[in-house]
KETOR-774701 format. One line per 5 residues: number of its first residue (from 1); for each residue x, y, z of C-alpha. Coordinates in steps of 0.1 Angstrom, whole numbers, plus 5000, padded with zeros to 4 digits. Example, Ala and Ser with C-alpha at 12.3 -4.5 7.8 and 13.67 -1.06 7.14 Angstrom:
BEGIN
1	5123:4955:5078 | 5137:4989:5071
This chain:
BEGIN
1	4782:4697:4998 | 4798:4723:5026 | 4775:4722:5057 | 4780:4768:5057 | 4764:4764:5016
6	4734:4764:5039 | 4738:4773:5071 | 4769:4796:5080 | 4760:4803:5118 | 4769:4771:5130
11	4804:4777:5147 | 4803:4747:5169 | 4802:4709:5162 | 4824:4678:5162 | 4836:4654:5136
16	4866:4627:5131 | 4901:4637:5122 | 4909:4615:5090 | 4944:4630:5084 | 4973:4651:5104
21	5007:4657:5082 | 5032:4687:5082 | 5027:4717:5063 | 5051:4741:5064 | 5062:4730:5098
26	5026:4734:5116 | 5001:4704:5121 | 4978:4706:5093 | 4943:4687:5101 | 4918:4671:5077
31	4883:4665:5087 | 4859:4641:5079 | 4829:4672:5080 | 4840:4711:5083 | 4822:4740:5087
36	4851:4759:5085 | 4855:4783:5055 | 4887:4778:5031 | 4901:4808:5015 | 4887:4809:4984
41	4868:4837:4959 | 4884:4863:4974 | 4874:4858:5008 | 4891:4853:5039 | 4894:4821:5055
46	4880:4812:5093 | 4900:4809:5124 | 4891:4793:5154 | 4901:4759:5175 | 4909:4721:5169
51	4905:4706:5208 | 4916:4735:5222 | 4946:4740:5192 | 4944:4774:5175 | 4934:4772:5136
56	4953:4797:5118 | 4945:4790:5083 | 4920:4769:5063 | 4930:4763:5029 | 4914:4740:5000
61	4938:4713:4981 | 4926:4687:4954 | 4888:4689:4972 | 4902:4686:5005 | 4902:4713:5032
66	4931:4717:5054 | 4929:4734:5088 | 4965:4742:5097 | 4973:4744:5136 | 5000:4759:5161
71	5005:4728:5179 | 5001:4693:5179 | 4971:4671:5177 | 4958:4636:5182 | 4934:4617:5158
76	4901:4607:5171 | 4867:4631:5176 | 4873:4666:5174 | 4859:4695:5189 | 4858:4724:5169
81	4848:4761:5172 | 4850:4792:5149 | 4858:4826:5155 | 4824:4837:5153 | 4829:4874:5153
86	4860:4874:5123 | 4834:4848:5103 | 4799:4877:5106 | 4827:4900:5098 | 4832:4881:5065
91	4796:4873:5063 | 4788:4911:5065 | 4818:4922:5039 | 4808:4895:5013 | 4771:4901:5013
96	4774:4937:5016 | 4799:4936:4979 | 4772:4915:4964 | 4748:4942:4972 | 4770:4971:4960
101	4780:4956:4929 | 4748:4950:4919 | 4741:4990:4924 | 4763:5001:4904 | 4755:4973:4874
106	4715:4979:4880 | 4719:5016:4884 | 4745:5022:4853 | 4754:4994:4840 | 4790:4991:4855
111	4807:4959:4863 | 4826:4943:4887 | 4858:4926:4871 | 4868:4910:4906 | 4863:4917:4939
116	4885:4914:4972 | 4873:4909:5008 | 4909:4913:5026 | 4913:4914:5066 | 4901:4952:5070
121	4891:4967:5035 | 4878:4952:5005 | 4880:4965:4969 | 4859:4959:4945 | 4874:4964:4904
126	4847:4985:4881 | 4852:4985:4844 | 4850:5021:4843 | 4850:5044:4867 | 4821:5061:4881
131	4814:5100:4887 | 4807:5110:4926 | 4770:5109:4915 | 4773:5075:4902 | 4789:5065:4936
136	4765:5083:4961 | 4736:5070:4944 | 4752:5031:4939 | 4761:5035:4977 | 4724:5055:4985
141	4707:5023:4964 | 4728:4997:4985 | 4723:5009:5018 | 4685:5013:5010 | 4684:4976:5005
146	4702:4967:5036 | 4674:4991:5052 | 4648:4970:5037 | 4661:4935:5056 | 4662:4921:5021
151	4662:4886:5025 | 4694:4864:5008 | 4683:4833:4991 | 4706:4802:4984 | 4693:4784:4955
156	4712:4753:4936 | 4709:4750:4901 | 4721:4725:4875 | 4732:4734:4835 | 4695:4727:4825
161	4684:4755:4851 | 4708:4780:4852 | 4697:4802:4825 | 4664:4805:4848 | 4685:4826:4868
166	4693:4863:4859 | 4730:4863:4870 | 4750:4890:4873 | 4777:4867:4861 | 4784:4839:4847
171	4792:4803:4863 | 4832:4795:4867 | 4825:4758:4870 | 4797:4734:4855 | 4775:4714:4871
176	4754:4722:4899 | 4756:4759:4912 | 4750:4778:4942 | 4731:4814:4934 | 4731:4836:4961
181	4698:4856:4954 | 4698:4894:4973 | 4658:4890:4969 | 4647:4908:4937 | 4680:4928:4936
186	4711:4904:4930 | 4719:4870:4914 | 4754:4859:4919 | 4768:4823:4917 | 4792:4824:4947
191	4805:4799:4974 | 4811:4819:5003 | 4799:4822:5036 | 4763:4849:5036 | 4741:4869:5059
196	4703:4854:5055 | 4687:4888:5057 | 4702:4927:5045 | 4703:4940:5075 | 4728:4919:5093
201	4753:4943:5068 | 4747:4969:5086 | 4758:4999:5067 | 4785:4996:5034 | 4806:5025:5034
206	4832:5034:5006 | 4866:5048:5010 | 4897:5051:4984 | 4891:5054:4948 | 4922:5050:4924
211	4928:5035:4888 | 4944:4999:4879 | 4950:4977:4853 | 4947:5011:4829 | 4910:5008:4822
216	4896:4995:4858 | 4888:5013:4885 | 4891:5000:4925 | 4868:5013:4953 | 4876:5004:4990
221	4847:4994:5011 | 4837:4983:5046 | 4804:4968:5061 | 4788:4963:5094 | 4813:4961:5124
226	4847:4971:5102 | 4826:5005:5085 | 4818:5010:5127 | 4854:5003:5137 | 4867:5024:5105
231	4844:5049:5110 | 4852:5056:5145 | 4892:5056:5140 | 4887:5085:5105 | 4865:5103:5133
236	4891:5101:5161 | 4919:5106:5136 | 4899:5136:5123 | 4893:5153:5157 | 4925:5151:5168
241	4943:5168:5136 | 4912:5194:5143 | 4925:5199:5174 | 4960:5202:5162 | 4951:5231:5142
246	4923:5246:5163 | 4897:5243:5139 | 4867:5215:5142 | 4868:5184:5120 | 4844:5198:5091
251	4868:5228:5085 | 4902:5205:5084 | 4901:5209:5047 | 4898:5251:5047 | 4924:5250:5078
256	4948:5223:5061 | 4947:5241:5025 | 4962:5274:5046 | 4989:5257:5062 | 5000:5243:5033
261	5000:5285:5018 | 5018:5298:5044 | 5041:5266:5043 | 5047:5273:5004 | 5053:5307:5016
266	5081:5300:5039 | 5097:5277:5021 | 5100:5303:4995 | 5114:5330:5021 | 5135:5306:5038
271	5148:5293:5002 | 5155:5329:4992 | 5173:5337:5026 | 5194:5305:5024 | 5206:5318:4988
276	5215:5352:5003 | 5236:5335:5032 | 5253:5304:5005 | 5260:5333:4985 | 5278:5353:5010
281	5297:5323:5014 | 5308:5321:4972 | 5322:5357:4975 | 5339:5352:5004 | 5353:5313:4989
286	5357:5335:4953 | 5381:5359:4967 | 5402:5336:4983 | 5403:5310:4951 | 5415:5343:4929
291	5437:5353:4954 | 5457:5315:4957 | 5487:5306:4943 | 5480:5270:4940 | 5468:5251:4902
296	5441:5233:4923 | 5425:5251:4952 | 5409:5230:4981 | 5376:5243:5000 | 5365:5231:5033
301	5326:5238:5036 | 5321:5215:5063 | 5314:5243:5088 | 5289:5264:5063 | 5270:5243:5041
306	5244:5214:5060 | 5234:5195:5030 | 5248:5184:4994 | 5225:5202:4979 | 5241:5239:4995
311	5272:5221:4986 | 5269:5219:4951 | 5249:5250:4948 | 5283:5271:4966 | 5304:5246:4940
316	5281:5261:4908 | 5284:5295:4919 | 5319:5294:4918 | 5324:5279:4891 | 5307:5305:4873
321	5327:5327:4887 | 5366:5317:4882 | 5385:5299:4860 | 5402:5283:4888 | 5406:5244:4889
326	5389:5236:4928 | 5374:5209:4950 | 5348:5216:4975 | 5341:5192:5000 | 5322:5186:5031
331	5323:5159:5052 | 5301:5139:5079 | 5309:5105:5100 | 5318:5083:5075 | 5310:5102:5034
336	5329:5128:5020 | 5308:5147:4993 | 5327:5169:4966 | 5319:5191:4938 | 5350:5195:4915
341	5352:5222:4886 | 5381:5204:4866 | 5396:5226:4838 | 5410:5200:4820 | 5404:5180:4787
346	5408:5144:4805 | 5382:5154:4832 | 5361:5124:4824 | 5394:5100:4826 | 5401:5114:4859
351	5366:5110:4874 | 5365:5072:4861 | 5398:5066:4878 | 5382:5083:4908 | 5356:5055:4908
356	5380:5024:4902 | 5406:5032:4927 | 5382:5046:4953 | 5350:5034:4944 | 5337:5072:4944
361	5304:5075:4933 | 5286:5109:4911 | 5288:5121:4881 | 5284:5153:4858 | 5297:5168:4831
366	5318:5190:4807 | 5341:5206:4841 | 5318:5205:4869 | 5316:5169:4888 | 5297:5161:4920
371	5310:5128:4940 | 5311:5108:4973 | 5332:5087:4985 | 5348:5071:5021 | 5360:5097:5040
376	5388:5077:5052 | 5403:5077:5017 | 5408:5118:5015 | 5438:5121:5020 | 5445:5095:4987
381	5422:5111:4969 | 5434:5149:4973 | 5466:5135:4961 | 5457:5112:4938 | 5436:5146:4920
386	5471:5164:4924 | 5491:5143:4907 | 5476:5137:4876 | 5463:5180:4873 | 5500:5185:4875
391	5513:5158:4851 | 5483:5175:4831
């Protein structure tokens, strides 16, 4: 049996080193007695020292638990110590999701498929997912208990006297069990690390709510010091964007739903005037394409469009606009983008040669063609586009 099964506050003790081996390329250490917790059950494993030699992960192999090191280590007696304040942590999240799973099973009879206890938030995975109600009265219900210091019971229980027990779940392995009881609240058959009493959770606060696996539902939760810690950093986080906007915290919503109006608002102006401006440029660029001599006319927009997207919205007005076979092009440090309108039956043959002799890449279709390629290669291009309008 694990020495924490029954007493998790022990953080300091000694035992004999019966193995050290190499695991990926650290000093891995097994002991003859550990109270140092293994990953396992969805909780997080224990750090802490080996003689002084950091432990920076505790893992549990064919019965064995390894305590992998940053350094090197001797065999003989060892001196260990766990991180005391990362191990309450755990002790807090774990008993604190018994507790809030059991709300929201003995409240409304919802389940928790698995749970996680991960370095900052846990989840927890309901089989359906519960209305705000359901969750301020599941998280009202579980904080109530922590209020009342209910005491947490570790009871061990063979096949013949399980079914004495009302779990919440059923047994993963046979033989004999360990229950954690939440005193007239909670049976779960667990092996991780517990408080003794409620209250050492401290508080169980819920965050993020989204749907997985189709049919489940995940909450995020905190307890104890990490709801404090997560508490205080939404609360900074929260003044200071208040601030930002001159409003107080409990107005952010009211003051963030009118920026994003008046931002929808300018971005519809400044869309509108940025239409007015590119489409100044297509008459001025529509003129001088009916006004050229040349079978395929060739636009520089560097200087008046900023993006692709103006690029290929001057391209489409033109198009409309002329029967004139033209490339459009703008270019930056290293990419040359282009918008052709190619007036030819073989327009697809052409941009497919494009691509295998200068590795352009676009697309589009019937005469209208949007492409990049290396801007080095432009000058090939251009005349490789020339040729083969003119031999037609």
């Amino acid at each position: 049996m694990r020495p924490y099964y029954t007493d998790p506050y022990t953080i300091d003790f000694e035992a004999n080193i019966l193995e050290i081996f190499q695991l990926d390329e650290k000093a891995a250490v097994v002991l003859d007695e550990t109270y140092f917790y293994p990953t396992s059950g969805g909780q997080e494993h224990d750090t802490g020292t080996i003689n002084g030699v950091p432990v920076i992960d505790v893992t549990e192999e064919n019965g064995k638990v390894i305590h992998l090191l940053t350094g090197e280590i001797t065999t003989g007696r060892a001196i260990c110590k766990i991180d005391w304040p990362r191990r309450f942590e755990n002790m807090q999240q774990h008993t604190g999701q018994h507790i809030l799973s059991a709300a929201f099973e003995n409240l409304f009879d919802i389940q928790t498929v698995s749970s996680r206890l991960g370095e900052t938030i846990g989840t927890i995975d309901l089989s359906r997912q519960p209305s705000e109600n359901e969750l301020q009265a599941a998280v009202e219900v579980a904080n109530k208990i922590i209020q009342e210091n209910r005491e947490v019971i570790i009871h061990f229980a063979d096949n013949s006297s399980v079914s004495s027990f009302k779990l919440r779940k059923p047994p993963k392995v046979d033989g004999t069990i360990r229950i954690v009881e939440v005193k007239d609240f909670d049976f779960s058959p667990c092996g991780g690390t517990h408080c003794t009493h409620a209250s050492e959770v401290g508080v169980i606060l819920t965050g993020n709510i989204e749907k997985v696996k189709a049919s489940l539902t995940r909450i995020e939760f905190t307890c104890g010091n990490r709801a404090v810690k997560q508490h205080n950093a939404l609360h900074k986080a929260a003044a200071e964007s208040a601030k930002l906007l001159s409003t107080v915290a409990v107005e952010l919503p009211d003051a963030i739903g009118k920026l994003k109006s008046q931002l929808q608002e300018n971005g519809s102006k400044l869309k509108e005037l940025s239409e007015r401006i590119l489409g100044a440029v297509c008459d001025r660029f529509r003129q001088q394409l009916e006004s050229s001599m040349e079978s395929f006319c060739l636009i520089d927009l560097t200087r008046e469009v900023d993006s692709p997207e103006e690029l290929r919205y001057v391209a489409s007005c033109l198009s409309k606009q002329t029967a004139k076979t033209f490339a459009v092009f703008k270019n930056d440090d290293k990419i040359c983008q282009m918008n052709l309108n190619l007036l030819t039956k073989n327009a697809d043959t052409i941009m497919n040669q494009l691509r295998t002799d200068f590795g352009a890449k676009g697309g589009g279709k019937n005469a209208f063609f949007s492409l990049n390629f290396d801007k080095n290669k432009f000058v090939s291009v251009i005349d490789s586009l020339r040729k083969v309008l003119q031999d037609g």
